[in-house]
C-alpha positions as CSV (number, residue, x, y, z in Angstrom):
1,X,-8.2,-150.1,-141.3
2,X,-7.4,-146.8,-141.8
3,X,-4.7,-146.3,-139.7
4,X,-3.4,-149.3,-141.5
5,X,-3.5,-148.1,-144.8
6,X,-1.5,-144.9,-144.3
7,X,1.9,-146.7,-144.2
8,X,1.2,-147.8,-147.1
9,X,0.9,-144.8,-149.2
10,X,4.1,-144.0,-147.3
11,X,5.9,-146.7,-148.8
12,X,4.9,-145.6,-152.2
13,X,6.9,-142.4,-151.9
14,X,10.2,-145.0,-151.7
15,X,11.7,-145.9,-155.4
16,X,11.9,-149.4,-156.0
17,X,13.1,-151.2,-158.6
18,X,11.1,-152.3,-161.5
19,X,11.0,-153.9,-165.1
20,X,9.1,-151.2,-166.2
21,X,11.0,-148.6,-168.6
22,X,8.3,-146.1,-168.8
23,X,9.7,-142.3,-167.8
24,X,8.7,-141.7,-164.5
25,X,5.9,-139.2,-164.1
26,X,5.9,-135.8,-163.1
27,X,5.1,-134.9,-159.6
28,X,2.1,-132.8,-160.8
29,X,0.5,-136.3,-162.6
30,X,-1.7,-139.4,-160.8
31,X,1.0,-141.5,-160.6
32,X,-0.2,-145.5,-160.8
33,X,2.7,-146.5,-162.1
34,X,3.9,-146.5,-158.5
35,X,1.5,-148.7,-157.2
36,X,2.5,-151.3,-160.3
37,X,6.3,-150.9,-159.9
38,X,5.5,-151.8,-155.8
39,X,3.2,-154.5,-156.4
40,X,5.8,-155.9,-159.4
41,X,8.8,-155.7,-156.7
42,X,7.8,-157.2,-154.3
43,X,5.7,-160.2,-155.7
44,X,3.0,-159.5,-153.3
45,X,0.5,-160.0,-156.6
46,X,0.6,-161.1,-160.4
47,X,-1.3,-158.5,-162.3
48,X,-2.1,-160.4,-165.9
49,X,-1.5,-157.7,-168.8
50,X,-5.4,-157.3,-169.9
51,X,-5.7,-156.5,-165.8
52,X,-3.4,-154.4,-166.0
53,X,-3.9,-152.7,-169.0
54,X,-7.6,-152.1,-167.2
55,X,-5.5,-151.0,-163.8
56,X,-3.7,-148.6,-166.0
57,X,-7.1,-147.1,-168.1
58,X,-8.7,-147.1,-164.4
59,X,-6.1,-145.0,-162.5
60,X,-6.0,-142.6,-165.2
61,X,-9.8,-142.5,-164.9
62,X,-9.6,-142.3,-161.0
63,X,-6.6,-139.3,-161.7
64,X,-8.9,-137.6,-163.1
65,X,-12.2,-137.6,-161.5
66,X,-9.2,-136.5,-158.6
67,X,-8.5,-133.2,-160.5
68,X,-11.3,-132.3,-162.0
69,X,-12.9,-132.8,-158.1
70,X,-10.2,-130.5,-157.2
71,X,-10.7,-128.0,-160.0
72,X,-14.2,-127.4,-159.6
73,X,-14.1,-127.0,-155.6
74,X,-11.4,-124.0,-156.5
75,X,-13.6,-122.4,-159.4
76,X,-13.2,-118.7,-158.9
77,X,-16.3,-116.6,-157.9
78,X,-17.4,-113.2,-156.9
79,X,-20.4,-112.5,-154.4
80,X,-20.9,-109.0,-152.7
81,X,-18.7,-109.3,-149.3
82,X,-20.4,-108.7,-146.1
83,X,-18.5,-106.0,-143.9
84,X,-16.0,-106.9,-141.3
85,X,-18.5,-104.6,-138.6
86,X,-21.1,-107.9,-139.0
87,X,-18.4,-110.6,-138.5
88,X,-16.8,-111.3,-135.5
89,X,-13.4,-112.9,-136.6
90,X,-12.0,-109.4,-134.3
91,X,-13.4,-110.9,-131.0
92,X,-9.9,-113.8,-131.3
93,X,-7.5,-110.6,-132.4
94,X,-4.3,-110.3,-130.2
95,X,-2.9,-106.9,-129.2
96,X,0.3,-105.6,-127.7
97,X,1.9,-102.1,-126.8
98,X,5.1,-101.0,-126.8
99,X,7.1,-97.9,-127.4
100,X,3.9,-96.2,-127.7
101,X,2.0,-97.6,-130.7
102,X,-0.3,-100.4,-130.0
103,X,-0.7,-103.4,-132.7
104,X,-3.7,-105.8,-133.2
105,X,-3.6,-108.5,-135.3
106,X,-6.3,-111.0,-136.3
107,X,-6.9,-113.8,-138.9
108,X,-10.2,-114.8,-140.0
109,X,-11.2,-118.1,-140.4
110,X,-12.1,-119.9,-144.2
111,X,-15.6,-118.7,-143.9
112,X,-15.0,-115.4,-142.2
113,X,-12.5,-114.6,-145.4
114,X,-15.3,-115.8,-148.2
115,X,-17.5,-113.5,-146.3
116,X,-15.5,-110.5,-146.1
117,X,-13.8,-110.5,-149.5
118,X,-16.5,-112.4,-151.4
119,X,-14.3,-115.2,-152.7
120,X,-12.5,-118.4,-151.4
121,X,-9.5,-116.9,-150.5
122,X,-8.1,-120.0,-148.7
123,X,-8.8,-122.1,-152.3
124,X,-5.9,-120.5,-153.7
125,X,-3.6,-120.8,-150.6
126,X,-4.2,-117.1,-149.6
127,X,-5.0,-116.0,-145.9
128,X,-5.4,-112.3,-144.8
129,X,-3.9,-111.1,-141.6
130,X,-6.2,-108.1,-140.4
131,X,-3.6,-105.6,-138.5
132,X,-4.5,-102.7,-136.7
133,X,-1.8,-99.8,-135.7
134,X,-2.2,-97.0,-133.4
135,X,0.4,-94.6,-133.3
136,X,1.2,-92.7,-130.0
137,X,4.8,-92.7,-131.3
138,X,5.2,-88.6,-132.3
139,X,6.5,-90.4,-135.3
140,X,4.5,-91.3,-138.7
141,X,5.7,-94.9,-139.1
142,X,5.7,-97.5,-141.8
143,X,4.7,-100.9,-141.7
144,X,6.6,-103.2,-143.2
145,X,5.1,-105.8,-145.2
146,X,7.4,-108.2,-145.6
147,X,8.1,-108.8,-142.2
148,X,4.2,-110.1,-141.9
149,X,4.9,-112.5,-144.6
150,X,8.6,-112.4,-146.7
151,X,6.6,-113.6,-149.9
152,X,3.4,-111.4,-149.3
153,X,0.6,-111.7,-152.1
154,X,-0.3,-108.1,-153.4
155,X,-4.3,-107.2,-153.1
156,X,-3.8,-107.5,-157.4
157,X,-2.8,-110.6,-157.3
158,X,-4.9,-112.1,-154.4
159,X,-7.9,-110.4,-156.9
160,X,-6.4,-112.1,-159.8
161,X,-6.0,-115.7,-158.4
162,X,-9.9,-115.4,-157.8
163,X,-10.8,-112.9,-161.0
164,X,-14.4,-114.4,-162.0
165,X,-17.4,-112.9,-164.2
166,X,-17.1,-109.7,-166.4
167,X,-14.5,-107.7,-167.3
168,X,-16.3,-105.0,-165.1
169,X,-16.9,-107.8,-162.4
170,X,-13.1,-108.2,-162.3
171,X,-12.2,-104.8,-161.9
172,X,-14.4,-104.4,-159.5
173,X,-12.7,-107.2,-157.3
174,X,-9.7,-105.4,-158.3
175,X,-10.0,-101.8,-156.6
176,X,-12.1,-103.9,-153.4
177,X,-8.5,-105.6,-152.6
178,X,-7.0,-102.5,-153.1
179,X,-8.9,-101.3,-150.6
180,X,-8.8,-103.8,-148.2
181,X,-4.8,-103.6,-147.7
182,X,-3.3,-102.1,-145.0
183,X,-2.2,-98.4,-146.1
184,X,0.8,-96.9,-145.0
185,X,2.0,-94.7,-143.6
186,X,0.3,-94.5,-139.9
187,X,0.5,-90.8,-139.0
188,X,1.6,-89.9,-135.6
189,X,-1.8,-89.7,-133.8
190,X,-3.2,-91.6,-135.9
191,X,-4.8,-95.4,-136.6
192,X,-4.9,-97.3,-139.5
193,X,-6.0,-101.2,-140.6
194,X,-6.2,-103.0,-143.3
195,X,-4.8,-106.3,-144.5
196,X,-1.7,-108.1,-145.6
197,X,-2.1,-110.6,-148.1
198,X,-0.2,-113.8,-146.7
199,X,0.7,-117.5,-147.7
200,X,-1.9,-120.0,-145.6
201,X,-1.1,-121.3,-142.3
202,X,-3.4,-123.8,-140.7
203,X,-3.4,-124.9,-136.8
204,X,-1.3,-121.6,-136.0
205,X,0.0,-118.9,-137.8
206,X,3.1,-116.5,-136.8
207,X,2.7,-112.8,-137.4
208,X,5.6,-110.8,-137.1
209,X,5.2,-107.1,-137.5
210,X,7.8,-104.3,-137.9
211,X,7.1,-100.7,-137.8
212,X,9.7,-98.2,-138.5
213,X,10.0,-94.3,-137.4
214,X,12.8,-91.8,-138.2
215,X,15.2,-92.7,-135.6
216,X,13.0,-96.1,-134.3
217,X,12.1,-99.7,-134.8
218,X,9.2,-101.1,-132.9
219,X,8.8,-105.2,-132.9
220,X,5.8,-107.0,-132.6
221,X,5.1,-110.8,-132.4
222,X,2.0,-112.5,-132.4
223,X,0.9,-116.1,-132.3
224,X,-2.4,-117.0,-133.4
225,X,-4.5,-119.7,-133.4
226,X,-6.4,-120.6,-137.5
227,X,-9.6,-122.5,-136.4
228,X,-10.4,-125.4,-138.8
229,X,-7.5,-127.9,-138.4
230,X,-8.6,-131.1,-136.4
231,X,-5.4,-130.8,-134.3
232,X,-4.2,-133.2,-131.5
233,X,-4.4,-130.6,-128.7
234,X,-7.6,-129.7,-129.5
235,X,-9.2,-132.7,-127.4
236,X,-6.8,-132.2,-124.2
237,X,-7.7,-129.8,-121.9
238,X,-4.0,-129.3,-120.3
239,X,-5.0,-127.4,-117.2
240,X,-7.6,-130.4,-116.2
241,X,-5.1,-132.9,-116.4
242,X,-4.4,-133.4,-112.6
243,X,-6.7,-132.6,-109.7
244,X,-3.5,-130.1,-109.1
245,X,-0.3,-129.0,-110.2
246,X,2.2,-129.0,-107.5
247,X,4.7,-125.7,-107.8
248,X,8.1,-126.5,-107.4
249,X,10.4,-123.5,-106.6
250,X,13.7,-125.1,-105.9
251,X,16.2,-125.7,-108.3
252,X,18.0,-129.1,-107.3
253,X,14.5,-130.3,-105.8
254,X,13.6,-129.7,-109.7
255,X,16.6,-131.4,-111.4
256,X,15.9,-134.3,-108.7
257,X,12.6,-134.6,-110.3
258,X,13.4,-134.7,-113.5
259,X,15.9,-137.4,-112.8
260,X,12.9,-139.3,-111.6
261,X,10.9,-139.3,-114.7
262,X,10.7,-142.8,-116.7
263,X,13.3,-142.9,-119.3
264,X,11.3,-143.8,-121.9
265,X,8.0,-143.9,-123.6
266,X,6.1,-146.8,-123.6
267,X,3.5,-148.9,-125.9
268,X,-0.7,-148.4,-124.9
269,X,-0.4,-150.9,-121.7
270,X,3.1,-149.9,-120.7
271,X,4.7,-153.7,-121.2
272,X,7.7,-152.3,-123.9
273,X,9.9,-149.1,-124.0
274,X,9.5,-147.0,-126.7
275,X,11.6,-143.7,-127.6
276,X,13.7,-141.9,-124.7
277,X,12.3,-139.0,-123.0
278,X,15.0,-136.6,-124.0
279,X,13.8,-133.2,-123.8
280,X,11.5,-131.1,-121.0
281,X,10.0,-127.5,-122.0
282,X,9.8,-124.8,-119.1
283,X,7.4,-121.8,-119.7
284,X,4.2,-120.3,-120.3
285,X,1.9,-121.9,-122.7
286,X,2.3,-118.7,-124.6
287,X,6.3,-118.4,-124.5
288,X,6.8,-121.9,-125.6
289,X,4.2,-122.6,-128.4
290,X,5.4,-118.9,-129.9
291,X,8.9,-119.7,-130.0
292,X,8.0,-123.2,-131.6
293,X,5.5,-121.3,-134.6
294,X,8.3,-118.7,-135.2
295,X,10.9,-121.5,-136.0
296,X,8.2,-123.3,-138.3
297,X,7.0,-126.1,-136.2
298,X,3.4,-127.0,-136.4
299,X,-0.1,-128.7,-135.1
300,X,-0.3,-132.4,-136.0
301,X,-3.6,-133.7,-136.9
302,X,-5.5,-136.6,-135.7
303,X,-5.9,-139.8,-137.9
304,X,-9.4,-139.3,-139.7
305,X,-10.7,-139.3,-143.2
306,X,-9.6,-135.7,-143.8
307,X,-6.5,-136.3,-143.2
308,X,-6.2,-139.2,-144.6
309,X,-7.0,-137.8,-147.8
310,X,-4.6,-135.3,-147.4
311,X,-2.0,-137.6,-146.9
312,X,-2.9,-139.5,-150.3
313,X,-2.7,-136.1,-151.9
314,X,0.8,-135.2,-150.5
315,X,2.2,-138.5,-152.2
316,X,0.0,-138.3,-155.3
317,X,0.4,-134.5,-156.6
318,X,4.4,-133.9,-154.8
319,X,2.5,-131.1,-152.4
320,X,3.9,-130.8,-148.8
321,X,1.9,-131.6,-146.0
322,X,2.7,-130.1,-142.5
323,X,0.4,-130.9,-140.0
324,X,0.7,-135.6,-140.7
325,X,-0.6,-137.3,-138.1
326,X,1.4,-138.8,-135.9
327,X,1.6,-142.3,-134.1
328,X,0.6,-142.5,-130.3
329,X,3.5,-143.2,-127.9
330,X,2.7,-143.3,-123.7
331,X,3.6,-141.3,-120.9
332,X,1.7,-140.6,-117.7
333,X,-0.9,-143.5,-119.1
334,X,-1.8,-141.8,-121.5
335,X,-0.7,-140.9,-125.4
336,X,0.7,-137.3,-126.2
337,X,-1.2,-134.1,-125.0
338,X,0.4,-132.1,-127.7
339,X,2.4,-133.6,-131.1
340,X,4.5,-131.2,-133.0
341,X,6.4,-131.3,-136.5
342,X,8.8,-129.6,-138.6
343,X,8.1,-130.8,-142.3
344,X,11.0,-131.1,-144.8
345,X,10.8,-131.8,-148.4
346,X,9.2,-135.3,-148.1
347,X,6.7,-136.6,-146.3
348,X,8.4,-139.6,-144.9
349,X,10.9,-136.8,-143.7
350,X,10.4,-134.3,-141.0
351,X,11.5,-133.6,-137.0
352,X,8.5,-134.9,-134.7
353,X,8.1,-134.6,-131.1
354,X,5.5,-135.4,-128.1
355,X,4.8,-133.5,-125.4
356,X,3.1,-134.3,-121.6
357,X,2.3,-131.8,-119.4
358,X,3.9,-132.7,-115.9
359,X,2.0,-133.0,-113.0
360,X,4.2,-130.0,-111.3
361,X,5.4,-126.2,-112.7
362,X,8.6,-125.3,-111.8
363,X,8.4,-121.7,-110.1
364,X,4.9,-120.9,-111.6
365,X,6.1,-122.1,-115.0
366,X,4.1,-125.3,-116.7
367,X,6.5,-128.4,-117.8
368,X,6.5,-130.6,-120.5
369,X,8.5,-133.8,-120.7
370,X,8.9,-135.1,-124.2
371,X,10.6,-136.7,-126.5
372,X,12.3,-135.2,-130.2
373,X,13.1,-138.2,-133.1
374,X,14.3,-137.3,-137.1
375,X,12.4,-139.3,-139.6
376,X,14.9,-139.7,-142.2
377,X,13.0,-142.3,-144.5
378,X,10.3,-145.5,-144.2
379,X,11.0,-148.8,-144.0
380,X,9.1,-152.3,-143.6
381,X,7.3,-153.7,-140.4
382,X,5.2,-156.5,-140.3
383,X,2.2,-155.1,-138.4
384,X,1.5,-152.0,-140.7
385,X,3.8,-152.7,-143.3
386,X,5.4,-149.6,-143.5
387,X,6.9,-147.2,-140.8
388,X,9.1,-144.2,-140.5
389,X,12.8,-145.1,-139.5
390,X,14.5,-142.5,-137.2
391,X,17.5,-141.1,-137.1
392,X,19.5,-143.6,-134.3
393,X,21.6,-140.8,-133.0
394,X,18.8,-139.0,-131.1
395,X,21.2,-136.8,-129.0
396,X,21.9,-134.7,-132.4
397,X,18.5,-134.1,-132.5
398,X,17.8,-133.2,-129.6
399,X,21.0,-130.8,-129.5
400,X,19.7,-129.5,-132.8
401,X,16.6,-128.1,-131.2
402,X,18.4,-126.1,-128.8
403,X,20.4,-124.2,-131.9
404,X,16.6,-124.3,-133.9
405,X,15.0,-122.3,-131.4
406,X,17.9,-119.9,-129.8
407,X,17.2,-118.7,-132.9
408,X,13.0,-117.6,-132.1
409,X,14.7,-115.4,-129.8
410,X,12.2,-117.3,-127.2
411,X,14.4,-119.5,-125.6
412,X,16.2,-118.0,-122.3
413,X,18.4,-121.0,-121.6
414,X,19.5,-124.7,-121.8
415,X,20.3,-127.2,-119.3
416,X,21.0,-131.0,-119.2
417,X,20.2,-133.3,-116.8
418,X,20.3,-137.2,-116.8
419,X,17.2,-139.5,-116.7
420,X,16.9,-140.8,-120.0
421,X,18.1,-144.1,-121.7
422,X,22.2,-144.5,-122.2
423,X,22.4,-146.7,-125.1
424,X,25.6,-147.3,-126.8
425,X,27.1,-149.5,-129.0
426,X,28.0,-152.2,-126.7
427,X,24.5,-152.3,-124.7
428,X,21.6,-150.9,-127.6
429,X,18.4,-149.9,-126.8
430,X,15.2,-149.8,-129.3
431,X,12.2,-148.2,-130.2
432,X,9.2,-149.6,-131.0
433,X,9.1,-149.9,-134.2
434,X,11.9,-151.3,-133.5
435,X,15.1,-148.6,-134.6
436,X,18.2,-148.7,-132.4
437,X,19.0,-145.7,-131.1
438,X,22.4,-144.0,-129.3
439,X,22.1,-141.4,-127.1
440,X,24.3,-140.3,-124.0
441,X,21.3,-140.3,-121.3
442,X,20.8,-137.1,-120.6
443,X,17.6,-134.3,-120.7
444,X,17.8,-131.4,-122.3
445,X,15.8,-129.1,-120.7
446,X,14.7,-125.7,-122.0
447,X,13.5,-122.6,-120.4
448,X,11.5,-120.4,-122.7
449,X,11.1,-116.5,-122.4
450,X,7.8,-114.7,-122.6
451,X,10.2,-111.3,-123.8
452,X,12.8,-111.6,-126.6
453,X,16.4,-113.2,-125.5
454,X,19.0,-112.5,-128.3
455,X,21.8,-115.0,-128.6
456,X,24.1,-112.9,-126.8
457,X,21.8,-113.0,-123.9
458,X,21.3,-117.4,-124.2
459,X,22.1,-119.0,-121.0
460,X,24.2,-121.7,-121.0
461,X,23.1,-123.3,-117.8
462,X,25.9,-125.0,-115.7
463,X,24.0,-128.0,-114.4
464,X,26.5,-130.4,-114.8
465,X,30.5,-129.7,-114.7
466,X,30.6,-129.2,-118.3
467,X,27.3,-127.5,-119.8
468,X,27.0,-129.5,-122.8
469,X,27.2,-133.6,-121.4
470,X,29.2,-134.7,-124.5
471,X,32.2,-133.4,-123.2
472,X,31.7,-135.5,-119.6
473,X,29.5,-138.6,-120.7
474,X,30.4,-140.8,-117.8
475,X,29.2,-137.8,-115.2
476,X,25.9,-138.1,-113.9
477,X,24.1,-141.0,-116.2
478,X,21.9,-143.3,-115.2
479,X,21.9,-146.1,-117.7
């Protein structure tokens, strides 16, 4: 029932037209109007005014109960912190050398961050990123902040967005966050930590630090797992997926196999196509799901309550939500190991995509065959009322990726080969739902870098006689 219900909320975010005159509501207000207006439109149900009127008086009631919950789970407070020595958030931290200074990062979890700074940081959308520079540079250097976080929260107003009890009590919490922040400079020789004040990131969370010398400018990137989102990958173990992963070293013995993939997804028992399979990730684990966070993609949770919930409050109160589930498609017999999304301003639009480990790496590196789809609005389906419509030219799409993340300065190279579905207007394809689609037939397959590639250094990769398959549609395809 759940999973059934979601749509629906989905479909609520769509305007339809309605008899009623009243202004609509802001984005910050319970809107029930919305559910009236659908209900009205649609002639699903005829609410009598008394009923209504009681609808009406019952939403506001339920709107609310909803904020004051809300309000009293982000009620400021102040309780001495523990110190960071008796936590062990540190154990996860990352670390990486280069140029001669040496940079660890770390982010503490919800309860590691009321613990250390006393207060429920993470209520008011504020997450600290614990960095730790040592400086074997001869140089003193200077961290910059905003490369951490361009919109960085200063320790004043982290404090203030939590200020509770006295006016002594607040001043305390004051000089603490002071404090806590990381100082520059570093002295050559020297080591310094502290913390940066950041914007929250759930599932994983991209830390980017620059430090700058006299005549240098040393780059570090990190990315870093957030415990505490319910995420999709969390319940596949991708390395105990296959008894074993065959290693293929060849480069045509590669393409060949990649030819040979299905073209498409498929529903649970593998009786109806769903998307194409339009794009395959080459890399380490590391490479690949770094270049993804850098450009802004993120986890997708699993259907449950939690998210459910969050879901409801996305539509309700206008707020964006980044990790949405996302519906199972098939591949290998089974549904997605990994399902990633780039959230717009909407929550019925956003990039998605689903990923499946390979049973084979390609010279040492693991492969993932997937498929990348635009939602670009909802629209009605019989069996759970509402779903998302795609965009039907998927080959823009999946072209657009290539141009998103050339620009992580992760990606080493593109190449296409065929495999997938060629659907054109003469002979159309569709997806489950069902949405046509139009795409050329070809893979675009991407070769990630564990070091940075700058876009003078992209690979264009010659697989076919013109690199990008627009430009000779008719060579290689297997319809």
């Amino acid at each position: 029932m759940l999973r059934r219900s979601l749509p629906l909320l989905l479909l609520l975010k769509t305007p339809y037209p309605s008899p009623l005159k009243t202004p609509a509501p802001s984005l910050a207000a319970f809107n029930y109007l919305r559910f009236i207006q659908y209900y009205r439109a649609m002639a699903i149900v005829h609410v009598p005014s008394v009923l209504l009127f009681r609808f009406r008086r019952g939403a506001r009631l339920c709107g609310a109960l909803l904020a004051l919950s809300g309000l009293a789970a982000c009620t400021p407070y102040w309780q001495e912190p523990t110190p960071a020595d008796q936590i062990r958030f540190q154990a996860e931290s990352k670390s990486l050398s280069r140029g001669g200074a040496t940079v660890t990062v770390a982010v503490p979890s919800a309860a590691d961050t009321e613990q250390l700074f006393g207060t429920n940081l993470y209520a008011s959308h504020v997450q600290p990123v614990w960095i730790k520079i040592e400086n074997q540079t001869g140089q003193d250097l200077i961290m910059l902040r905003h490369a951490v976080d361009d919109a960085y929260i200063s320790p004043a107003e982290a404090a203030y967005l939590r200020h509770a009890g006295s006016k002594e009590t607040k001043r305390a919490m004051d000089i603490f966050f002071q404090e806590m922040e990381f100082a520059n400079p570093v002295d050559a020789g020297a080591t310094v930590s502290g913390y940066v004040f950041t914007n929250l990131d759930e599932g994983f969370k991209n830390i980017n630090v620059d430090l700058l010398g006299d005549d240098l400018l040393l780059n570090f990137n990190f990315a870093v797992k957030i415990p505490g989102l319910n995420a999709d990958f969390e319940y596949v173990d991708l390395d105990a997926l296959y008894p074993e992963f065959e290693n293929i070293e060849d480069v045509a013995a590669f393409q060949e196999r990649l030819r040979e993939e299905p073209c498409c997804t498929v529903n649970k028992t593998g009786t109806k196509e769903g998307d194409p399979l339009n794009i395959v990730f080459v890399g380490t684990r590391e490479a690949i799901w770094s270049a993804l966070i850098r450009r802004g993609w993120h986890a997708t949770e699993v259907n449950h309550m939690k998210s459910a919930m969050k879901t409801t409050r996305s539509f309700f109160f206008g707020s964006q939500y980044l990790y949405s589930p996302i519906s199972p498609l098939y591949l290998y017999g089974r549904s997605q190991d990994v399902g990633i999304q780039k959230a717009r301003n909407s929550i019925s639009r956003r990039n998605h995509m689903r990923l499946w480990r390979a049973p084979y790496n390609f010279q040492g590196q693991e492969v993932y065959v997937g498929q990348i789809s635009r939602d670009i609005g909802v629209k009605f389906q019989k069996r759970t009322i509402t779903t998302h419509a795609i965009d039907p030219y998927v080959d823009h799409t999946r072209d657009s990726l290539m141009g998103d993340l050339a620009y992580s300065e992760g990606l080493g190279g593109v190449g296409y080969v065929s495999g997938s579905r060629v659907s054109t207007e003469e002979k159309t394809y569709f997806n489950l739902t069902p949405d046509p689609y139009y795409s050329d037939g070809y893979r675009a397959v991407f070769f990630f870098s564990a070091s940075p590639v700058s876009l003078s250094e992209f690979d264009q990769l010659r697989w076919l006689p013109e690199w990008h398959p627009a430009l000779e549609s008719t060579h290689d395809a297997t319809p």
